[in-house]
Each structure stands twice: as C-alpha cells, then as structure tokens.
C-alpha positions as CSV (number, residue, x, y, z in Angstrom):
1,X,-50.2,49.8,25.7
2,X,-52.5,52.5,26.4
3,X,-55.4,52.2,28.8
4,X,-58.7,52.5,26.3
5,X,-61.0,55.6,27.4
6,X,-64.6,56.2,28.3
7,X,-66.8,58.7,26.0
8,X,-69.8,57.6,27.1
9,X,-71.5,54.8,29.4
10,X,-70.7,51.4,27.8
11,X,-68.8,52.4,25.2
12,X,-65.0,51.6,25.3
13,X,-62.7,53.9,23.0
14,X,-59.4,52.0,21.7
15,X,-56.3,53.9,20.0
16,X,-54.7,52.8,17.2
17,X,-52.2,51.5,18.4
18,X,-53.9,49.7,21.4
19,X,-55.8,48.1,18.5
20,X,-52.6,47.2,16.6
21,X,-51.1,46.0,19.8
22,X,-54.3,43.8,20.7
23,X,-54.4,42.1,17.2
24,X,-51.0,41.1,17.5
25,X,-51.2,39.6,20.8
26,X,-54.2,37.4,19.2
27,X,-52.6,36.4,16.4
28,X,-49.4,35.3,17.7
29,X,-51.4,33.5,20.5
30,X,-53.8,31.6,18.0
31,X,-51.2,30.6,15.4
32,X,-48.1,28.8,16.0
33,X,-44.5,28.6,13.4
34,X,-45.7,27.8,10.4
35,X,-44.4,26.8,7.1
36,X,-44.9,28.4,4.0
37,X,-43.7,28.1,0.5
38,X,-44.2,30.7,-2.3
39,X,-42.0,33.0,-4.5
40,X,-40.1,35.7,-3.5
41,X,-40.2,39.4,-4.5
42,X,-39.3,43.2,-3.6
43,X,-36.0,41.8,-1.9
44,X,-34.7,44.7,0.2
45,X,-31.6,44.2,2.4
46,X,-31.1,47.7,4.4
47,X,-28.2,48.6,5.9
48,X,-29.5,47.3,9.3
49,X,-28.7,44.1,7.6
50,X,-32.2,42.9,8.5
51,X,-33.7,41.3,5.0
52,X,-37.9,42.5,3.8
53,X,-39.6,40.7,1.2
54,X,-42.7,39.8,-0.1
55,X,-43.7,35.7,-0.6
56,X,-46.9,35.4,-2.8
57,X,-48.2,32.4,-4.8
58,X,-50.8,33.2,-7.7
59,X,-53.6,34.1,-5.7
60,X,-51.9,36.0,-3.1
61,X,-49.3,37.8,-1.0
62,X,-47.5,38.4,2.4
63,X,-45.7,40.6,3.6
64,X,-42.3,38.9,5.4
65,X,-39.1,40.4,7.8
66,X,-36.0,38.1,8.7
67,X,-34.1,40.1,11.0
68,X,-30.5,39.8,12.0
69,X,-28.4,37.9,12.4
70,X,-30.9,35.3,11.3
71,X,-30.2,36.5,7.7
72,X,-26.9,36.6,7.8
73,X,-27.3,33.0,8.3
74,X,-28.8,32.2,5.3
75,X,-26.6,29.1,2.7
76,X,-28.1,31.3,-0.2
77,X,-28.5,34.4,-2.0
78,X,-32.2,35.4,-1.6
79,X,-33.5,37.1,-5.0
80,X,-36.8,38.0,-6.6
81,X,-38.5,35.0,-8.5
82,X,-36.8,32.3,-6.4
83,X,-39.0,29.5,-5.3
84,X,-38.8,29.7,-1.5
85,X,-39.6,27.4,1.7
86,X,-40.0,29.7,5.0
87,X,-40.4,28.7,8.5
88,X,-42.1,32.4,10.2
89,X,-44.1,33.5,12.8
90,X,-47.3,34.8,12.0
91,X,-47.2,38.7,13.2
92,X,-48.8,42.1,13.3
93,X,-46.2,45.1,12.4
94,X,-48.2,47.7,14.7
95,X,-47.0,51.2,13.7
96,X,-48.8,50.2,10.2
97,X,-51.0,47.8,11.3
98,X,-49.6,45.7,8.6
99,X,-49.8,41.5,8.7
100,X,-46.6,40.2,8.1
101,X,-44.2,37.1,8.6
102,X,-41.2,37.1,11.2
103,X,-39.5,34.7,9.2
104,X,-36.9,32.5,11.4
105,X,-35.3,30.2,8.6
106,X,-35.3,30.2,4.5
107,X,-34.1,27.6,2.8
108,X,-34.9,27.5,-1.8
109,X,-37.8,25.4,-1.4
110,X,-36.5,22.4,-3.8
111,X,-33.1,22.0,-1.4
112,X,-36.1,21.8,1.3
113,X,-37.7,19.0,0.3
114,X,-34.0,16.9,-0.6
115,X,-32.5,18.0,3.1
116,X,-35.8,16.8,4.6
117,X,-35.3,13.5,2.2
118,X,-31.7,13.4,3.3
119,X,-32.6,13.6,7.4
120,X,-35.1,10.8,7.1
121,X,-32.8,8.4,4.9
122,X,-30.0,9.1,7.9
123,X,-32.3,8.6,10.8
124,X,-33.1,5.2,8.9
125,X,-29.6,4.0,8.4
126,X,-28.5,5.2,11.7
127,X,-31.4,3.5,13.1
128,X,-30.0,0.3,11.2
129,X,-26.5,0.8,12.7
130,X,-24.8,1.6,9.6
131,X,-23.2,4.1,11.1
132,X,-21.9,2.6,14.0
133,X,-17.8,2.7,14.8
134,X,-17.8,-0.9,15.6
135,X,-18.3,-1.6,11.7
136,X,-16.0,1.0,10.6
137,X,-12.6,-1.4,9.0
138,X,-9.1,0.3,9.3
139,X,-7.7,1.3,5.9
140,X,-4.5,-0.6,4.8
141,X,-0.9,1.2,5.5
142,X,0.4,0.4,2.1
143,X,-2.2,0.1,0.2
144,X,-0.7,-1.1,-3.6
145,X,-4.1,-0.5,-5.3
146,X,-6.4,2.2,-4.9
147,X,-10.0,2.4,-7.0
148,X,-11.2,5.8,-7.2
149,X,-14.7,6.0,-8.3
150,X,-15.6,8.7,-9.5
151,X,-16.1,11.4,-12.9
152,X,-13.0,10.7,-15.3
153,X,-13.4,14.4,-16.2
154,X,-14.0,16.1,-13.1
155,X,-11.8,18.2,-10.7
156,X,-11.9,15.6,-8.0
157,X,-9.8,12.7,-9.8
158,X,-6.8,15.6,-11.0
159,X,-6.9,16.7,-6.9
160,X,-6.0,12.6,-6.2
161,X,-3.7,12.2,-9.2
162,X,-1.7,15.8,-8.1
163,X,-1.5,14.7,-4.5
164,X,-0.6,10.9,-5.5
165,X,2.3,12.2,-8.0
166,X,3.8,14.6,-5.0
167,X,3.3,11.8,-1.7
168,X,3.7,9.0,-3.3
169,X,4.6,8.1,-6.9
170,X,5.0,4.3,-6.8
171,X,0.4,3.9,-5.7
172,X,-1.2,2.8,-8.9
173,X,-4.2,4.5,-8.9
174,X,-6.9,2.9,-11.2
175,X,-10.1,4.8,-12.2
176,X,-13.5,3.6,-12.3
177,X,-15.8,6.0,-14.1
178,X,-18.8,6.5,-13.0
179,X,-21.9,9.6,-13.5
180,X,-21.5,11.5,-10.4
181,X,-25.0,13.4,-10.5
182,X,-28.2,12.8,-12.0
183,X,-31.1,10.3,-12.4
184,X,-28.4,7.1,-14.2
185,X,-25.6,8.0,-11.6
186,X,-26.9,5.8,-8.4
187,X,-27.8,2.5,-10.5
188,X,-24.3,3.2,-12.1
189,X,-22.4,3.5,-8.7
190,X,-23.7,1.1,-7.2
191,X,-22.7,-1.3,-10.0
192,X,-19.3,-0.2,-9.8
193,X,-19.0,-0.6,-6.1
194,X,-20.2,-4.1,-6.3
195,X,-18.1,-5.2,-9.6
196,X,-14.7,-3.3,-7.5
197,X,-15.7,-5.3,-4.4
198,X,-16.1,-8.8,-6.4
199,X,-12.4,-8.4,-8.1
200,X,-10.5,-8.6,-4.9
201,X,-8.6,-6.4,-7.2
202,X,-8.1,-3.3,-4.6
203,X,-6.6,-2.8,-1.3
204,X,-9.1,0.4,-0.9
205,X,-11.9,1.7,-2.8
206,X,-12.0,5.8,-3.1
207,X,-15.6,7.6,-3.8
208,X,-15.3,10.7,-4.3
209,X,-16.7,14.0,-6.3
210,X,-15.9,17.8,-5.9
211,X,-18.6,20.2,-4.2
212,X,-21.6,21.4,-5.3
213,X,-25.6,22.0,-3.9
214,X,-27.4,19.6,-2.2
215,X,-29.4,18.7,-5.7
216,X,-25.8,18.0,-6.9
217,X,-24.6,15.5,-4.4
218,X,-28.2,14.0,-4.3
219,X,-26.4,10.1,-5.9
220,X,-24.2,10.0,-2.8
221,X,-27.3,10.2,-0.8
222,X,-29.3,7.3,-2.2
223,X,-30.4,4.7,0.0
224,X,-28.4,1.7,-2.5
225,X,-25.6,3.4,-2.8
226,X,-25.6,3.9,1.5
227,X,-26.4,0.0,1.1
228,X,-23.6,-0.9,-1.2
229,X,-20.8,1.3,0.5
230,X,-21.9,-0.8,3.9
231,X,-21.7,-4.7,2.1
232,X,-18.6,-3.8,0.4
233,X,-16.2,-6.8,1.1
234,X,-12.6,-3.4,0.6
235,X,-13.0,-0.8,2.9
236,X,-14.7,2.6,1.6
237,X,-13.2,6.4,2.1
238,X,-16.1,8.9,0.9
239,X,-14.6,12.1,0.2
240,X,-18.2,14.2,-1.4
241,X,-18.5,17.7,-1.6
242,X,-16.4,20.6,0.0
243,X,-15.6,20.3,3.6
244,X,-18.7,21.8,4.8
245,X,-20.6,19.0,2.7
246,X,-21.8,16.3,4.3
247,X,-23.3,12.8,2.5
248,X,-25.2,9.9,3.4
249,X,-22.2,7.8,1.8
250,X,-19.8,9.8,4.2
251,X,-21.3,8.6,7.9
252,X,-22.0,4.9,6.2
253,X,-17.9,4.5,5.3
254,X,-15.1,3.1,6.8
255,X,-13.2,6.7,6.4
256,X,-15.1,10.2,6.1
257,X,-12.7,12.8,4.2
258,X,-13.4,16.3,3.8
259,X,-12.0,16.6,0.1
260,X,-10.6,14.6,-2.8
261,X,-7.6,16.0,-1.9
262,X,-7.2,15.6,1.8
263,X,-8.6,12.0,0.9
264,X,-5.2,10.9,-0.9
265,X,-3.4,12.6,1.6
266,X,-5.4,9.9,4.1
267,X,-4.5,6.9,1.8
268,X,-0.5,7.8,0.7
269,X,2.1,7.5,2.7
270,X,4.7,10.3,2.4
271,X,7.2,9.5,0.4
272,X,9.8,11.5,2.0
273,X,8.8,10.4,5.4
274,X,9.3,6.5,4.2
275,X,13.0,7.2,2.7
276,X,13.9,8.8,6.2
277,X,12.4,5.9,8.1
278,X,14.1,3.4,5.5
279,X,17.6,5.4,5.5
280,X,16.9,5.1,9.6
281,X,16.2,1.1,9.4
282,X,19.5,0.7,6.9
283,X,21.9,2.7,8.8
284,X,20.7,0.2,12.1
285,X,20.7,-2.6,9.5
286,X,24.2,-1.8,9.3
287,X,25.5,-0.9,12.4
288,X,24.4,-4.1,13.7
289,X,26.0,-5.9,10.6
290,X,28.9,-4.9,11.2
291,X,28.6,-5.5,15.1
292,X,27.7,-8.9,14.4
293,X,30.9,-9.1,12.0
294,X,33.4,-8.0,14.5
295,X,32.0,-10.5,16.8
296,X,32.6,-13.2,14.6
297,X,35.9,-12.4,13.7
298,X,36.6,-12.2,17.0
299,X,35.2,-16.0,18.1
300,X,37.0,-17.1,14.5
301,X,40.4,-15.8,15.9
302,X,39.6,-17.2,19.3
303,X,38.8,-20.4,17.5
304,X,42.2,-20.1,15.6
305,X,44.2,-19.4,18.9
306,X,42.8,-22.7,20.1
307,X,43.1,-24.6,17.2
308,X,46.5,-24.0,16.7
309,X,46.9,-25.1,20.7
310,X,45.6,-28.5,19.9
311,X,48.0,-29.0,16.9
312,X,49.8,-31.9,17.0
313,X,53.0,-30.7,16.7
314,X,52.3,-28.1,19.2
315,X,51.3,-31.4,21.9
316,X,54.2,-33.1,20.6
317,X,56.7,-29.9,21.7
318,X,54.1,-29.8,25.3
319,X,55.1,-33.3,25.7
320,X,58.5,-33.1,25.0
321,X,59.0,-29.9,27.3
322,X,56.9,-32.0,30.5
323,X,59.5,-35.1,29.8
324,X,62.4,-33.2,29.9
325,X,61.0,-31.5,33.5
326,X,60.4,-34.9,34.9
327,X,64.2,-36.0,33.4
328,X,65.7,-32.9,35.5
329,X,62.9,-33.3,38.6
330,X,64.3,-37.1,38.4
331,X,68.0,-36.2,38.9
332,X,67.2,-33.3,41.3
333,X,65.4,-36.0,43.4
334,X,68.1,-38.9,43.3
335,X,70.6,-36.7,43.4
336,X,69.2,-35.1,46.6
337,X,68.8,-38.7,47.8
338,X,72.3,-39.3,47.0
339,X,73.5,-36.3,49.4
340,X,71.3,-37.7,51.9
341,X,72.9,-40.9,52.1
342,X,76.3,-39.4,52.4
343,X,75.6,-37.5,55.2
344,X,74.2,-40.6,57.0
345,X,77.3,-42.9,55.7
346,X,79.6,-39.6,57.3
347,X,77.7,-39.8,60.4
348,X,78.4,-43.6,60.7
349,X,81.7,-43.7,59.9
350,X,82.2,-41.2,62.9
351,X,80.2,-42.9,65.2
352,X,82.1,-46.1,64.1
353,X,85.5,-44.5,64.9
354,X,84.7,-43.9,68.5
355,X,83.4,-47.7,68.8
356,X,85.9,-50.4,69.4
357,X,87.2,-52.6,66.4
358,X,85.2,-55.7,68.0
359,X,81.9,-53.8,68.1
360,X,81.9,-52.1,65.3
361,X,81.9,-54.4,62.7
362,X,78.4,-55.4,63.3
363,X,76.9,-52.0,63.7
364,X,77.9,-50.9,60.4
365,X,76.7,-54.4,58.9
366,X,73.4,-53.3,60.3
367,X,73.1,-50.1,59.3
368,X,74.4,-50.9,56.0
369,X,71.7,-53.6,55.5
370,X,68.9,-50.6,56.6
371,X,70.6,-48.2,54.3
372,X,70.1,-50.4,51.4
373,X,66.3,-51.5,52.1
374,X,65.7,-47.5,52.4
375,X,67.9,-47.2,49.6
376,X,65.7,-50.0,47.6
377,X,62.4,-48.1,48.7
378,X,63.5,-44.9,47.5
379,X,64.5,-46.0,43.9
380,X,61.2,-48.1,43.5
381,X,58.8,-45.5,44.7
382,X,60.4,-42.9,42.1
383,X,60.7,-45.5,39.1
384,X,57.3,-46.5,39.7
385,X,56.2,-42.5,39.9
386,X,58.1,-41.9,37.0
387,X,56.9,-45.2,35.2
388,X,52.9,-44.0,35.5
389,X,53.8,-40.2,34.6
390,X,55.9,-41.6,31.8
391,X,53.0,-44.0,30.7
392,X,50.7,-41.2,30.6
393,X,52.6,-38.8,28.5
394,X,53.2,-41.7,26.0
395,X,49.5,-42.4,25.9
396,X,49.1,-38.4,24.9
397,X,51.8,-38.6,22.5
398,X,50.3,-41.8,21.0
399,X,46.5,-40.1,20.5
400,X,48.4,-37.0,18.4
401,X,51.3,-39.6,17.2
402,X,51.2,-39.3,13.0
403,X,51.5,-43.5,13.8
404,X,48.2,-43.5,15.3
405,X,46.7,-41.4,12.2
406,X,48.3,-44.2,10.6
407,X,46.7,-47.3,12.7
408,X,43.3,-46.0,11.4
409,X,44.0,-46.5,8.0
410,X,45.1,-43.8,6.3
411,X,48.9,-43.5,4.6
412,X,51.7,-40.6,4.7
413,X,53.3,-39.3,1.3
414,X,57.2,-38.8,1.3
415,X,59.2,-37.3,-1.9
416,X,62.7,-38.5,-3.0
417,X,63.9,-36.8,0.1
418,X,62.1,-38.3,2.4
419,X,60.1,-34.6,2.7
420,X,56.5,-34.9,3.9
421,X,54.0,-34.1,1.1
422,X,51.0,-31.3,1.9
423,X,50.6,-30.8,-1.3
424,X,49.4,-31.9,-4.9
425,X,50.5,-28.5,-6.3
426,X,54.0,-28.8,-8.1
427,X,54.0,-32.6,-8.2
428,X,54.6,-33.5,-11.7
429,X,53.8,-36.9,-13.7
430,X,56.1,-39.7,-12.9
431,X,57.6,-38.4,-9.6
432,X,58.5,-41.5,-7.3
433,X,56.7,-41.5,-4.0
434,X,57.0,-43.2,-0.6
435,X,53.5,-44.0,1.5
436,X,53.9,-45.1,4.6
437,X,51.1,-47.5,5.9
438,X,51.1,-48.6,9.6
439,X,52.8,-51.8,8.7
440,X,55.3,-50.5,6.3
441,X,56.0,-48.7,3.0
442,X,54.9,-48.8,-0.5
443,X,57.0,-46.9,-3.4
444,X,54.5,-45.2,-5.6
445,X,54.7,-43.3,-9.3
446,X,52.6,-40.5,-10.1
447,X,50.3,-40.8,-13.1
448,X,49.2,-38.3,-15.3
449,X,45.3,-38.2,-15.2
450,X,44.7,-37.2,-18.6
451,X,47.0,-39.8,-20.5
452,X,47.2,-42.7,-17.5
453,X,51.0,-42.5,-18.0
C-alpha cells in the first residue's frame, strides 16, 4: 500500500487504490463469515476454474467469487435461478473497488436446511447412545428368513433378489413394501418395522432404498424411524443411498451397508464356498468312518480269535493234550525212579559179595527194608501230585463238560444215528429223536406245527 501524500498543510491525499485497500481492511475487520441465502445468476466458470456469480433476492444484489479448489468441491451443479445457501466472507475486490463475497461453501439452500435438520437429529441420538457398539447385535450366519423393507418396484429390491439368486439360492427372501420417500413413507416404515419385529417371523430385517439427494432419503432420517430401527426385538442392516450416502437409520443399526447390493452380499453365505466346506466335512466324515470300521473289524476278529479259544471243544482237546504230558511226565519220572533203584540194588549186591555169608544176610534185610520205605515215599508223593493235577483238570473239563450244560437243565438232541442236532433246518415231521437230560434219555417225535401231527 502506497504511502498517502501531502498537497498542502493538513490535507492528506489518498490513491485509489490505497482507498480500495483501506476499505477492505475495514470491512473484513468489522464483519465476520456470514451466511446468506438468495438466488443465483450470471454463473461464470473460467478456465482458472475459479466460479463468479451474482446472489440477489428481490430487493437486491451481490456480487460473489468461490475460488479454487473450493469450487471444485462443490456436491452440485451451480446454475442461474437456483435457490442458494452461501457461507462467504464479506470483501472488497480493490482493482475495481467492487463489494463482493469470497464465498467458502455453497450448498442449494433447501438441502441446507435438511443437512442442518439431519446433524442435530444425530447429535441427539448419539447423545442418547443409540449409536453406541455395545448395542450393535451380531447378524445370524444362516439366516433362513430375511425381510427386506423396502419399494417393491425400486432398483434396490432386484440388486438383493440378483445377488440372493447368484450367493445363495435356498434364502427365502420376503418383501415388505413400504413408500421409501415422501410425507406417508416414515408413519409407513415405522409400522412395518414394528409389525416385522412382533412376528418373530425373521432371522434379519433388511432396510434398504437406492441413492438419491438428501430430500430423497429424508424417511430414513426421521427421528421414529431412528427409534424403531433401535427397539427392534431382529437385528437391523440399513443399506440407504449410494456408498457415499449416509442416514440416520445407518449409525442407529446393528449393520451399516454401503448398497442394496453389498448388503445381501453381508447377509448370504456363498454358496460355493459352503459346498466346498461341506464336500471338506464329508470327505473327513468319511475318512474317519471308515477308520472307525477297520477298527472294529479288527476288535471283532480279535474277539473271534478268542472266542473260538474258549470253545469247549477247543478246552476239551487243551485238556486232553495236558493229560497225556502228565501220562508221559508220570512214566519218565517212575521210570527214572526205577533205574535209580537198580543202580542202588547193583551196588548192594556188590558190596554184599565181598561180605561174608554170616554178615550179610542182615545188611541186605536192612537195606531192603530202607529201599522200600524210600520206595513207598516216592510212589505216594507222585500219586498224590498226580491225584491234585488230575483233580484239577477234571474240574476244567467238568465246567466245559456238555454234562454240566446238562446239570443246569437244559437237554441234547440226537437223530437216529445218534448225530448231535445243531439244527431245525432239514428236520422233517415225524423224525424220531433222542434228548438226553442229566438223568437219562427221552425218545421224542417231531410234530408238524401247522397240523399238530
């Protein structure tokens, strides 16, 4: 800013531009951001990209600049007639010495007064904590029901059925309909969430819409709908708008999706990814079947093995081999005992030859009489051994002994030649029988069951 001259005593001399430059300091200083609503006009977008218009009401006009990259900014396509809300600071443009706005945010003027609606609604509910995590329910896995509420003719319920056809076929999806925008669609939502909630009908409730302003998606903003989504008994996925949009009905949810579409994506499983986990589960099913299997087999042969070592006949032919060792261990041993006293009797009668006839007469007498008490000893000791191993091997034989079967009551069946019977098959009407009973035998006849003959 230029210094202002002297052209006489007293008397200051300003430029232009100093002038300019002072009225724009004052007027920035004095006046802070303002807002101001009027209508646009003469719309001029250069190629600086910076955006010049005029806003005027009935009465009058201002002049108004948005520079870049402010106005690239912009949700909105700024054109003449359009009802306008600005935020600017009030300026001077000094090479003109024009007044004008430096405008720092445009918004249409009716979107103004919803988003302001909207940010004091939220601040309330948050305040409230119906937006807090703690509240937020898990959706179900499999969920067998889904409620979408929502337009029946809109684009939003074919995205759902499209992506419900491709994930996952077998979800029934059930429509409630529903006005999506205007003055009737609130009352009528929030019926619908509160008659879905009462059925116990649904796993999940779906509501959803496609995009569209902010005037548009005004029903999914309303305090009793944001009231009703929170007290619903089924959890809520809101899925409003595009994926920039955001709702009231989205932060008060159990489940915020950006579309209709990525929504049922949220809510189906994949089909193909369930068949692959199933076809994992039944080839383990299997291989642990058939583990199981070869296990059993295995204890049932094991089983069999011993079963068939218990048999009686199979503890008869034990018993039988253990008697004929202790017949040949008997002989072996008295045989043995035998040679023994030979030996001795051999070494007496030598001894006996060298003694004279008088003396040896009672010598042998003696030794005879020892002989025989060892003798005695000998024999009794191994009958009685023999006796107790002989009385325990009867005692096995008697628990597997066919007689002892027979002791408890029941009877063996014997054909003409004296052949045991196993078996019913083959027997016909009138073919004798023995049964033998533990005291003796009854001849039997068979009977036919049909005629008693």
């Amino acid at each position: 800013m230029s210094e202002p001259t002297e052209a006489g005593a007293g008397r200051a001399i300003l430029t232009p531009s100093t002038l300019n430059g002072l009225v724009r300091e004052l007027i920035e200083g004095a006046l802070p951001l303002v807002w101001i609503e009027g209508e646009l006009s003469n719309v001029a977008r250069p190629a600086s990209g910076h955006l010049y218009f005029t806003l005027k009401d009935s009465a009058a006009q201002v002049r108004c600049a948005m520079f870049k990259p402010r106005s690239t900014w912009l949700r909105f396509r700024p054109a003449d007639g359009a009802q306008v809300l600005a935020r600017a600071r009030v300026s001077l443009y000094e090479a003109r010495g024009e007044f004008q706005l430096v405008v720092e945010h445009l918004e249409e003027a009716g979107e103004g007064a919803l988003r302001r609606a909207f940010e004091q609604l939220k601040a309330k509910l948050q305040a409230e904590g119906l937006f807090d995590a703690q509240r937020k329910r898990a959706l179900p896995r499999w969920p067998r029901r889904i409620g979408v509420i929502t337009s029946p003719s809109g684009a939003a319920i074919r995205d759902v059925l499209a992506v419900a056809r491709r994930r996952f076929a077998l979800g029934e999806i059930e429509i409630l309909p529903v006005p999506v925008q205007g003055r009737e669609a609130p009352p009528a939502i929030v019926a619908m969430l509160d008659k879905a909630s009462a059925s116990a009908r649904y796993d999940v409730l779906l509501l959803t819409r496609g995009g569209g302003s902010l005037e548009d998606l005004m029903a999914f903003n309303d305090e009793a709908v944001a009231r009703a989504v929170a007290a619903s008994a089924v959890p809520v996925v809101s899925a409003v708008g595009h994926e920039i949009d955001f709702s009231i009905t989205d932060f008060v949810a159990d489940l915020r999706a950006a579309t209709p579409s990525a929504a049922a994506e949220l809510l189906l499983p994949d089909s193909g990814a369930l068949m692959d986990a199933l076809g994992r589960q039944r080839a383990r099913l299997e291989n642990t079947w058939r583990h199981r299997q070869q296990s059993r087999m295995q204890r049932l042969d094991h089983l069999q093995a011993r079963l068939a070592a218990r048999h009686p006949q199979q503890r008869l032919q034990l018993g039988r081999e253990r008697l004929l060792s202790l017949h040949r261990r008997l002989r072996r041993c008295a045989l043995a005992q035998a040679q023994a006293a030979g030996v001795r009797i051999a070494q007496l009668h030598a001894r006996l030859q060298n003694l004279h006839p008088a003396r040896r007469l009672p010598v042998l007498e003696r030794e005879t009489a020892r002989l025989r008490q060892r003798l005695q000893g000998a024999w009794a000791q191994s009958a009685q051994r023999d006796a107790q191993r002989v009385a325990a091997l009867a005692r096995a034989l008697q628990a597997v002994s066919p007689l002892a079967t027979l002791e408890r009551g029941y009877a063996i069946l014997f054909d003409a030649e004296g052949h045991v019977l196993r078996s019913a098959r083959g027997v016909e009407a009138g073919t004798p029988l023995t049964a033998r009973m533990r005291d003796g035998e009854l001849p039997l006849s068979v009977r036919d069951p049909h005629t008693g003959g």
